[in-house]
Backbone as XML, in Angstrom:
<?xml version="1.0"?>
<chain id="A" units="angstrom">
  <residue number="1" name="UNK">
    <atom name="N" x="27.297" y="-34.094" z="29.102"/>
    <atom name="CA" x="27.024" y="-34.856" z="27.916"/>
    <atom name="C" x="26.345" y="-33.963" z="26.894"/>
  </residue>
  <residue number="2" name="UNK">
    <atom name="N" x="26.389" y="-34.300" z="25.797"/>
    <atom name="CA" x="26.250" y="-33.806" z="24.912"/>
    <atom name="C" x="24.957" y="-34.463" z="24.344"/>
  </residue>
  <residue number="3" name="UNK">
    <atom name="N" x="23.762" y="-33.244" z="23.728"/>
    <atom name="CA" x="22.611" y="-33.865" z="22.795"/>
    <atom name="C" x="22.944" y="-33.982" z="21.764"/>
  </residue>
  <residue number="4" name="UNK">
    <atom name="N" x="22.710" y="-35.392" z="21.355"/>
    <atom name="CA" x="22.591" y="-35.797" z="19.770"/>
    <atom name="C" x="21.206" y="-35.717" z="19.531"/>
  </residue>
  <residue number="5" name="UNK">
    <atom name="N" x="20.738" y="-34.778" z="17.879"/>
    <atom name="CA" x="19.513" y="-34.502" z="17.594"/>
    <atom name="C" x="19.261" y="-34.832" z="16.147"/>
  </residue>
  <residue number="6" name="UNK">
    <atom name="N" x="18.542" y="-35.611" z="15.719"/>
    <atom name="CA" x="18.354" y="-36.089" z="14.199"/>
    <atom name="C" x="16.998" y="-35.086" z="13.912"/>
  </residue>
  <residue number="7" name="UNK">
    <atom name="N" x="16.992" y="-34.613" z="12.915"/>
    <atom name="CA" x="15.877" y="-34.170" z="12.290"/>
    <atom name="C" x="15.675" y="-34.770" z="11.175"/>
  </residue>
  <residue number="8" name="UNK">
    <atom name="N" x="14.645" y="-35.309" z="11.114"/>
    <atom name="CA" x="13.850" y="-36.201" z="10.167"/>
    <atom name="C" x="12.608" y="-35.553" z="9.195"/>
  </residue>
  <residue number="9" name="UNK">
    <atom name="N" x="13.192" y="-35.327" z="8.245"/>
    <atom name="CA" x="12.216" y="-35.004" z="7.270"/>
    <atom name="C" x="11.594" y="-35.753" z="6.313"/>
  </residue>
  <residue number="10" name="UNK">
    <atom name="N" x="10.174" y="-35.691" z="6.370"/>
    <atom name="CA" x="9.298" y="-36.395" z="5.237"/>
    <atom name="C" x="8.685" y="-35.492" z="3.892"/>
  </residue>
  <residue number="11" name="UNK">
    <atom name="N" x="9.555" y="-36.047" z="2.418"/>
    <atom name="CA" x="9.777" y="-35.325" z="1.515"/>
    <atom name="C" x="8.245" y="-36.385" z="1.013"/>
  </residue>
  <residue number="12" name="UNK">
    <atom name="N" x="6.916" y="-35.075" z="0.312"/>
    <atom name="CA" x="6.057" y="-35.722" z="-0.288"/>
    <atom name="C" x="5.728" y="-35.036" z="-1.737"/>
  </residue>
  <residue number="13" name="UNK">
    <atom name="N" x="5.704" y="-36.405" z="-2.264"/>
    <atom name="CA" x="5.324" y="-35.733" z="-3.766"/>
    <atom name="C" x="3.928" y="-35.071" z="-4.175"/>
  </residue>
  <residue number="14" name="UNK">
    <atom name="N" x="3.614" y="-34.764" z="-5.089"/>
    <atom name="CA" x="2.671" y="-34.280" z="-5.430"/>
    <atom name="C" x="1.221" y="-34.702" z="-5.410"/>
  </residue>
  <residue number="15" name="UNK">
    <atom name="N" x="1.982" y="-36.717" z="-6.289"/>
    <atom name="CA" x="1.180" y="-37.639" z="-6.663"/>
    <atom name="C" x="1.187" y="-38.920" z="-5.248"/>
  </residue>
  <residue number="16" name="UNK">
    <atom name="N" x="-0.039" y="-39.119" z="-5.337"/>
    <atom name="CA" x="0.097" y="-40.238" z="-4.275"/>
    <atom name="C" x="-0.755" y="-41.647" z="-4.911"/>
  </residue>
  <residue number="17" name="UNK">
    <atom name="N" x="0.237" y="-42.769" z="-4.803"/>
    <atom name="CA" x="-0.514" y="-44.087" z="-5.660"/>
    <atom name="C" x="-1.409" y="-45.153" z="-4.762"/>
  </residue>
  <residue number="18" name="UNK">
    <atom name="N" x="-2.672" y="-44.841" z="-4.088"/>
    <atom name="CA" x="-2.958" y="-46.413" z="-3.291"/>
    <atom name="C" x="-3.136" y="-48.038" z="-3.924"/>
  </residue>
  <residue number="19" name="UNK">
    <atom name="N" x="-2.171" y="-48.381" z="-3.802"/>
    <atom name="CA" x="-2.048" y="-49.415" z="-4.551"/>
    <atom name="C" x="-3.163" y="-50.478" z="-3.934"/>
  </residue>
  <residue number="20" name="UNK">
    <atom name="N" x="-3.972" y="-50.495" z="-3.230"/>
    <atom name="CA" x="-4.961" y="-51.290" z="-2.823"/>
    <atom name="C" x="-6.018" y="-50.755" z="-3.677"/>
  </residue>
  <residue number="21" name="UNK">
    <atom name="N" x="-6.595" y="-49.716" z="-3.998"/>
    <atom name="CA" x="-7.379" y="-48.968" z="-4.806"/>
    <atom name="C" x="-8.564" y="-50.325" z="-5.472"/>
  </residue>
  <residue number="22" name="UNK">
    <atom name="N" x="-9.765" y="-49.794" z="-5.672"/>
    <atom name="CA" x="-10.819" y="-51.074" z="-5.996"/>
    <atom name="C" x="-10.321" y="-50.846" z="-7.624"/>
  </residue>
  <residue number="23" name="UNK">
    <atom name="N" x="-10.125" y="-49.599" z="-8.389"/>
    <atom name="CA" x="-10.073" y="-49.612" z="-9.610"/>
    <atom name="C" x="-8.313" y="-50.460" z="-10.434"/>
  </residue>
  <residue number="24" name="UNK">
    <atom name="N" x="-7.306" y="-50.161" z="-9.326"/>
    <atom name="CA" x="-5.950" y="-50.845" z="-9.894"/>
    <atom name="C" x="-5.930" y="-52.576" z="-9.126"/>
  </residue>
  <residue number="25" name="UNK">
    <atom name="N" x="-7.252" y="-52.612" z="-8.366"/>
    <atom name="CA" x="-6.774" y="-53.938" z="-8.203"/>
    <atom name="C" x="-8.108" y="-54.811" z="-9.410"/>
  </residue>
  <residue number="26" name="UNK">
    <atom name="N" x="-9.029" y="-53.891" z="-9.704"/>
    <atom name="CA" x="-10.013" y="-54.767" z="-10.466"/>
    <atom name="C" x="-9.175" y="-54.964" z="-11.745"/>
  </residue>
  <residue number="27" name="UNK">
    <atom name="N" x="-8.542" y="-53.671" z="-12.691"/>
    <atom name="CA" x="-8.218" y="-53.638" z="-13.565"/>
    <atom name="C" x="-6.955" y="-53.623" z="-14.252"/>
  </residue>
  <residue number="28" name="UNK">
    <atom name="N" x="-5.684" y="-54.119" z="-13.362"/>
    <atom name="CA" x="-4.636" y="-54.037" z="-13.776"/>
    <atom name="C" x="-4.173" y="-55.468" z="-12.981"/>
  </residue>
  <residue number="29" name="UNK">
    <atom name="N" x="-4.263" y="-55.626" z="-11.420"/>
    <atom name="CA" x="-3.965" y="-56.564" z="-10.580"/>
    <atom name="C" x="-4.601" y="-58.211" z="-11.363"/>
  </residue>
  <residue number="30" name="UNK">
    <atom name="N" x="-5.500" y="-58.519" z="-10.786"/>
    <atom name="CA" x="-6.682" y="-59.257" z="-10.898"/>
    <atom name="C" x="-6.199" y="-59.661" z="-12.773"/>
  </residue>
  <residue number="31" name="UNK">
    <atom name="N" x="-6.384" y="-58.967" z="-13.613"/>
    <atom name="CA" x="-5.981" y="-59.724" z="-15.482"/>
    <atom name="C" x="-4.734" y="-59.802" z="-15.433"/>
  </residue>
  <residue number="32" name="UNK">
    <atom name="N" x="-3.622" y="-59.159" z="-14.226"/>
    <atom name="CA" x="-2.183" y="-59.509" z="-14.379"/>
    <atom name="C" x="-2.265" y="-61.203" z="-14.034"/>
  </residue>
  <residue number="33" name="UNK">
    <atom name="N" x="-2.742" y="-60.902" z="-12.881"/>
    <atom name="CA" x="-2.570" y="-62.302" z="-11.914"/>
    <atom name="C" x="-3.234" y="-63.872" z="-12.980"/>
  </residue>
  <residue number="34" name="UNK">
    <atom name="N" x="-4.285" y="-63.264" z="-13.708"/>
    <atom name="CA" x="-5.258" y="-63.893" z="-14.193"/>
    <atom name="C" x="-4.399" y="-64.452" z="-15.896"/>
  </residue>
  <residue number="35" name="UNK">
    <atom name="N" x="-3.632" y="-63.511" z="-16.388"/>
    <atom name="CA" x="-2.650" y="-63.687" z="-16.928"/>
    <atom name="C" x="-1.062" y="-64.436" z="-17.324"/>
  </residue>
  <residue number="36" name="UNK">
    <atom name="N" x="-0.800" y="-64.447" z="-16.164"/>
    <atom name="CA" x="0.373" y="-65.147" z="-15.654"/>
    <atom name="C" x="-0.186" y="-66.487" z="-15.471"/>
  </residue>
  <residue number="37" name="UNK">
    <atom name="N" x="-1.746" y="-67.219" z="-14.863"/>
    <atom name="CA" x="-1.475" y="-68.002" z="-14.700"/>
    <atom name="C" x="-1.997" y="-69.060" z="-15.601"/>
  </residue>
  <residue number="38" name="UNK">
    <atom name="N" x="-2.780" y="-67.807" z="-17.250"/>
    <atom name="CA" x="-2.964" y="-68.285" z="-18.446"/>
    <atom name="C" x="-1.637" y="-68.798" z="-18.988"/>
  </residue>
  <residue number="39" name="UNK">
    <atom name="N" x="-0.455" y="-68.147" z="-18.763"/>
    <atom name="CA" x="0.875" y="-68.028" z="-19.785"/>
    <atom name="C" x="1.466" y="-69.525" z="-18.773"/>
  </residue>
  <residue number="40" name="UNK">
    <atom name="N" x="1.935" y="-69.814" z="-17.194"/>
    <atom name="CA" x="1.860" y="-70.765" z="-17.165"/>
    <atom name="C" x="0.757" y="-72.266" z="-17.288"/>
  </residue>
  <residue number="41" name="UNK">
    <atom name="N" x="-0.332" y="-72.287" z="-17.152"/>
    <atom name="CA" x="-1.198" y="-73.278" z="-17.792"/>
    <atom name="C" x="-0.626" y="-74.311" z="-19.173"/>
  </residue>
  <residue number="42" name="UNK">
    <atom name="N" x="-0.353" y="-72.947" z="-20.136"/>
    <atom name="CA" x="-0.308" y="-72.936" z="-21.788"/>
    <atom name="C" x="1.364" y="-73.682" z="-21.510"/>
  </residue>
  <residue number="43" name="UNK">
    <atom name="N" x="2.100" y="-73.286" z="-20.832"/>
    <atom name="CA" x="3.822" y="-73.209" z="-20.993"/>
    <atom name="C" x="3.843" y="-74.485" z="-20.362"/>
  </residue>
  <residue number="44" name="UNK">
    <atom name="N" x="3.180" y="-75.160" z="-19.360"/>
    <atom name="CA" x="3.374" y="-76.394" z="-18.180"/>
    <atom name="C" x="2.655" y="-77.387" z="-19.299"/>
  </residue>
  <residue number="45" name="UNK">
    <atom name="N" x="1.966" y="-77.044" z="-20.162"/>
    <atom name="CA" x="0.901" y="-78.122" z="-20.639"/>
    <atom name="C" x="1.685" y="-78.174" z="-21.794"/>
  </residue>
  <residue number="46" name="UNK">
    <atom name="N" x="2.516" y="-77.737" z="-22.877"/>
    <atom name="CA" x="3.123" y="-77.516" z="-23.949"/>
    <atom name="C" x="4.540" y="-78.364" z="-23.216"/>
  </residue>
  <residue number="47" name="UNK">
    <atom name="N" x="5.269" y="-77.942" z="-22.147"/>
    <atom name="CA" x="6.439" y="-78.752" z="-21.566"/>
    <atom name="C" x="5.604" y="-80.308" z="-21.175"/>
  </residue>
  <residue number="48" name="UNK">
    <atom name="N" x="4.705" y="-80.721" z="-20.912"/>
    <atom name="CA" x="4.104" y="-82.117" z="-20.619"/>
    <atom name="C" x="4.147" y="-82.523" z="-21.929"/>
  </residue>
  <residue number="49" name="UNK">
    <atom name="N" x="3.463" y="-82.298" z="-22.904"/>
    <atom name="CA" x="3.354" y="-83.057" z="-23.839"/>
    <atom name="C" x="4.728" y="-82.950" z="-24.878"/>
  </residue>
  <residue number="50" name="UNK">
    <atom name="N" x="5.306" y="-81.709" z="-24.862"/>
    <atom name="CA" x="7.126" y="-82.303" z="-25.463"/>
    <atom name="C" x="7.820" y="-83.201" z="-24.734"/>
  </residue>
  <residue number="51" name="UNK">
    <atom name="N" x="7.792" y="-83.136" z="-23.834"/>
    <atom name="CA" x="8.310" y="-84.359" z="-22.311"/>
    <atom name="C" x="7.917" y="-85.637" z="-22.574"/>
  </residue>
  <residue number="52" name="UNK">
    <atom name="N" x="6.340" y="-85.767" z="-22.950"/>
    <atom name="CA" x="5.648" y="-87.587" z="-22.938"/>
    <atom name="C" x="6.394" y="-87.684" z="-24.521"/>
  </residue>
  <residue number="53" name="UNK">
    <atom name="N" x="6.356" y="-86.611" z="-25.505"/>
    <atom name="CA" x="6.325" y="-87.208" z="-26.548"/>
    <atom name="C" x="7.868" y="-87.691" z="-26.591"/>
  </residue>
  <residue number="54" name="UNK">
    <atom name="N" x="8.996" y="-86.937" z="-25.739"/>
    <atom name="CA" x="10.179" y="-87.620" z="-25.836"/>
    <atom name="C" x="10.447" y="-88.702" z="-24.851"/>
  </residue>
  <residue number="55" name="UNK">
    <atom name="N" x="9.674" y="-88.948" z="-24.177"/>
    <atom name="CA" x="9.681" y="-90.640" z="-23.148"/>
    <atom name="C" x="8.970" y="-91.580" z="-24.388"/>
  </residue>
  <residue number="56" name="UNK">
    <atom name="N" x="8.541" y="-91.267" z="-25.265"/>
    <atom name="CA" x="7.478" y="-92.531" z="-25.560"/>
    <atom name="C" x="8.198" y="-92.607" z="-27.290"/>
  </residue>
  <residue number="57" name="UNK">
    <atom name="N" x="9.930" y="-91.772" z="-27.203"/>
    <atom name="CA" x="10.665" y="-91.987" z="-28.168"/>
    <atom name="C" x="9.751" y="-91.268" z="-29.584"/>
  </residue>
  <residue number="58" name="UNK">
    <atom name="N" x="8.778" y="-90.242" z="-29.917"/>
    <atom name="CA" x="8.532" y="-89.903" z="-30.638"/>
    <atom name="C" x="9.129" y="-89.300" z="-31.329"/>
  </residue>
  <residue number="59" name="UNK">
    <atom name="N" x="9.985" y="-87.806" z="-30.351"/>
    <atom name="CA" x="10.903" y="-86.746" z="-30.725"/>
    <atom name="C" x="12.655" y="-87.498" z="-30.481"/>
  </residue>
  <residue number="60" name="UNK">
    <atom name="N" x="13.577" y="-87.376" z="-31.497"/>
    <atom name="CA" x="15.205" y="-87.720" z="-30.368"/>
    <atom name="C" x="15.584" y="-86.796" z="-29.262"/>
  </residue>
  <residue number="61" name="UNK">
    <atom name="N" x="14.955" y="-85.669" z="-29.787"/>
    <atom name="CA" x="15.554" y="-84.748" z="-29.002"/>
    <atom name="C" x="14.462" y="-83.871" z="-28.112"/>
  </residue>
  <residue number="62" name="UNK">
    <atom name="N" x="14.830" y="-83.290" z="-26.806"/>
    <atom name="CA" x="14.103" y="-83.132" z="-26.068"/>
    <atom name="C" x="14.450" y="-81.223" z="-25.864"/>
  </residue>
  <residue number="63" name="UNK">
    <atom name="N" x="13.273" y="-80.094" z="-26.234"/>
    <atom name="CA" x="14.211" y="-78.710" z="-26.209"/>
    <atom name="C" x="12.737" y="-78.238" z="-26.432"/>
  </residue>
  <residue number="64" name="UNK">
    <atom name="N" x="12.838" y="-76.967" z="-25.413"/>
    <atom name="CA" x="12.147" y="-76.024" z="-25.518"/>
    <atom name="C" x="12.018" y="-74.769" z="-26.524"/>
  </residue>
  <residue number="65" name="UNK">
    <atom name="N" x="11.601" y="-74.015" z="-27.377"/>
    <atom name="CA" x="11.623" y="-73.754" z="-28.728"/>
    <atom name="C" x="11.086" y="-71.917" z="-28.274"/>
  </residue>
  <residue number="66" name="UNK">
    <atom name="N" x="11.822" y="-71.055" z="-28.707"/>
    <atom name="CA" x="11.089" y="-69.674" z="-28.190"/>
    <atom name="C" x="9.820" y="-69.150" z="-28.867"/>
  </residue>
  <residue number="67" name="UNK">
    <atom name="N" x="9.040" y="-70.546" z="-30.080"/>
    <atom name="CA" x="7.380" y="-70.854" z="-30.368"/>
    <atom name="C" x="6.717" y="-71.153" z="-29.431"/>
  </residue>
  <residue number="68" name="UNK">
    <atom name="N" x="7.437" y="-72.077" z="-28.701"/>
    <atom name="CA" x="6.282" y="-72.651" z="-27.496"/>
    <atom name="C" x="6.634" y="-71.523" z="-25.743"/>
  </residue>
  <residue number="69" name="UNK">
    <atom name="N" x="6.992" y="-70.631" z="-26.145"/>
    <atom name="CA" x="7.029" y="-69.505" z="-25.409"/>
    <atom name="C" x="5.780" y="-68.615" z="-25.705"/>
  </residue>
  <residue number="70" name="UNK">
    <atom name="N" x="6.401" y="-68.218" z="-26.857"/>
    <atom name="CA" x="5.159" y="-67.095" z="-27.783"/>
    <atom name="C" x="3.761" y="-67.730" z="-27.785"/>
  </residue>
  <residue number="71" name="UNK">
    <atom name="N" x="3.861" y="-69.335" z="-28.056"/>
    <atom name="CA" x="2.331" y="-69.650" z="-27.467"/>
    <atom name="C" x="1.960" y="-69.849" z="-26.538"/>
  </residue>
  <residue number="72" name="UNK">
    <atom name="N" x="2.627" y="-69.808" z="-25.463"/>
    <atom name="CA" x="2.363" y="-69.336" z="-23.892"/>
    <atom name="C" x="1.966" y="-68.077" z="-23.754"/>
  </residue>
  <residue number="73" name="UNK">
    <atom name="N" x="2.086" y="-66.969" z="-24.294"/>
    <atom name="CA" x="1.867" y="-65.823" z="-24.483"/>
    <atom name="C" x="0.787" y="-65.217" z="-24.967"/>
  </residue>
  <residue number="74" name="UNK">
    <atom name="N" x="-0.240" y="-66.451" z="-25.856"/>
    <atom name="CA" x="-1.454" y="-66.753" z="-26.334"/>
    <atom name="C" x="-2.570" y="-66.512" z="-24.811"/>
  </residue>
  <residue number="75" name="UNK">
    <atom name="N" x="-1.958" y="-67.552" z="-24.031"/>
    <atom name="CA" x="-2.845" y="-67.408" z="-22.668"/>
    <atom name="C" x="-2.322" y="-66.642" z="-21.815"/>
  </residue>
  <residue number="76" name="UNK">
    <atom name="N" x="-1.309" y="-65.943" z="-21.913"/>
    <atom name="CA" x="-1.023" y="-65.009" z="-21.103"/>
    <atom name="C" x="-2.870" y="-63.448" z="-21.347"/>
  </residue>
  <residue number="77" name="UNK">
    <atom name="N" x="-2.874" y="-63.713" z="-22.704"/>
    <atom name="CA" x="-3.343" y="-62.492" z="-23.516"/>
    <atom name="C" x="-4.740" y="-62.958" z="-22.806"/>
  </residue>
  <residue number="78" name="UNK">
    <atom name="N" x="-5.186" y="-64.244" z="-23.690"/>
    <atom name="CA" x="-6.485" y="-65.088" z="-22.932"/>
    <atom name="C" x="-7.224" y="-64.788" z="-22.023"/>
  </residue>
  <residue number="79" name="UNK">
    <atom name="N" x="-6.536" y="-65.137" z="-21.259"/>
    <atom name="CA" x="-7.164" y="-65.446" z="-19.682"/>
    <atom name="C" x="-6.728" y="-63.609" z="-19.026"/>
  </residue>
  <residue number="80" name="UNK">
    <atom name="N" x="-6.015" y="-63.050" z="-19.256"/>
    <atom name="CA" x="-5.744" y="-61.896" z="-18.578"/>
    <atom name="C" x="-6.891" y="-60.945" z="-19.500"/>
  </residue>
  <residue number="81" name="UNK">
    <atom name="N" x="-7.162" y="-60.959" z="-20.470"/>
    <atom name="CA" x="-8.691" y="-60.306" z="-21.231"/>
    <atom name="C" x="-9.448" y="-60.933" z="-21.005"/>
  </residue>
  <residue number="82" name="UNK">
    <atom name="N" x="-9.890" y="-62.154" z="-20.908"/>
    <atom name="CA" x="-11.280" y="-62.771" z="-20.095"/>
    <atom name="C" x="-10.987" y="-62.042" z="-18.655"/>
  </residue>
  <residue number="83" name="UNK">
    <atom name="N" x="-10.624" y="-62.332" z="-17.539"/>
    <atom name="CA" x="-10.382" y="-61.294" z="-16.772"/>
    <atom name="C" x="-10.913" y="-59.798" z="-16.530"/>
  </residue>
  <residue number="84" name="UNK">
    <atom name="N" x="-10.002" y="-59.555" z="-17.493"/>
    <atom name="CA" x="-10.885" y="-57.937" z="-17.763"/>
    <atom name="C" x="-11.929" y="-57.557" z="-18.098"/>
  </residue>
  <residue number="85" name="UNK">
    <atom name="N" x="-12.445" y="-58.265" z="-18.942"/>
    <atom name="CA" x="-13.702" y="-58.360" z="-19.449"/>
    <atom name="C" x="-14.908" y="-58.176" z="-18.346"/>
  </residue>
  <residue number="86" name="UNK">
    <atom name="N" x="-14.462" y="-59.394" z="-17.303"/>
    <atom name="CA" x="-15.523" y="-59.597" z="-16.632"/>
    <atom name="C" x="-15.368" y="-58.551" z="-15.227"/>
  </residue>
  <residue number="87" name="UNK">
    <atom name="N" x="-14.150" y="-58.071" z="-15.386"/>
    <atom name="CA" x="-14.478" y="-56.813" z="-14.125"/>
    <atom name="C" x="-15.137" y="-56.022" z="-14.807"/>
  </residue>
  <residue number="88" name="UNK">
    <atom name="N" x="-15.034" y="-55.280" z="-16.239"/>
    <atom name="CA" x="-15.680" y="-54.280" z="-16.526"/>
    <atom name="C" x="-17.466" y="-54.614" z="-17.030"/>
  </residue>
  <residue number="89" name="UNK">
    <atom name="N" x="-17.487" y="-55.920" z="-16.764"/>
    <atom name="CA" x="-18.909" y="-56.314" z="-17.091"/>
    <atom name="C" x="-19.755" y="-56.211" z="-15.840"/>
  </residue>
  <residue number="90" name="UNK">
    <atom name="N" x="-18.846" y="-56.431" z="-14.566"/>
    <atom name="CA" x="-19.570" y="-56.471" z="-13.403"/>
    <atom name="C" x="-20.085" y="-54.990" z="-13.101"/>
  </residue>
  <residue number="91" name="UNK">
    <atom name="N" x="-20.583" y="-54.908" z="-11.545"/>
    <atom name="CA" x="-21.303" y="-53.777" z="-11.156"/>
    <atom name="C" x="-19.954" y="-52.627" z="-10.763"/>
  </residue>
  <residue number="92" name="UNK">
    <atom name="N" x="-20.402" y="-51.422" z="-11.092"/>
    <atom name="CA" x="-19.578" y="-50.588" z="-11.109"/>
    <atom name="C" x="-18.377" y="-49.837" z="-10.061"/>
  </residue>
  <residue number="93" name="UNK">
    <atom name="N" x="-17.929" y="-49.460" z="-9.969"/>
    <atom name="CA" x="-16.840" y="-49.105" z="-8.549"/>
    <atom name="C" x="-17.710" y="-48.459" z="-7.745"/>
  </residue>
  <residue number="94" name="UNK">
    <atom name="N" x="-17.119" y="-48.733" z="-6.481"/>
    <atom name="CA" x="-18.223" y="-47.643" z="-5.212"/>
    <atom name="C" x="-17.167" y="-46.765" z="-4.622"/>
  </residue>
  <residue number="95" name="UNK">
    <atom name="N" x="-17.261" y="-45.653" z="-4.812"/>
    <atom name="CA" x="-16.417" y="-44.305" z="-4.128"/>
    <atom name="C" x="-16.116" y="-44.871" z="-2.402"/>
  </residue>
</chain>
């Protein structure tokens, strides 16, 4: 019989990213997360009240508008800079 032999090489770059890191999860993770769930808040609460106002026959027509996007985008900004704010207000990174 014959050996079959794989050689396996591990190609490493230069740069290495720990994505757990205290500084990419205080300051990029954490106002993303904090962000997203400003932009839905703003977008779920803007779809409720176009929704009641077309059950209760105010509007004829019932449509989402790419304004009430962009002002979802208001609390996207919001809440993901409050966020930030308050990591860089807190106590400082520990090595």
């Amino acid at each position: 019989m014959e050996n079959i032999s794989s050689v396996q090489e591990k190609v490493h770059s230069g740069i290495s990213v720990n994505l757990k890191s205290p500084f990419l999860l205080r300051f990029i993770y954490y106002p993303l997360r904090a962000g997203l769930f400003g932009f839905s808040l703003f977008f779920t609460t803007i779809f409720i009240s176009k929704y009641v106002g077309y059950l209760v026959k105010n509007t004829q027509i019932f449509k989402i508008d790419i304004n009430d996007v962009i002002l979802s985008l208001l609390g996207f900004i919001l809440l993901g800079l409050i966020k930030f704010l308050e990591n860089i207000k807190s106590e400082p990174l520990k090595k």
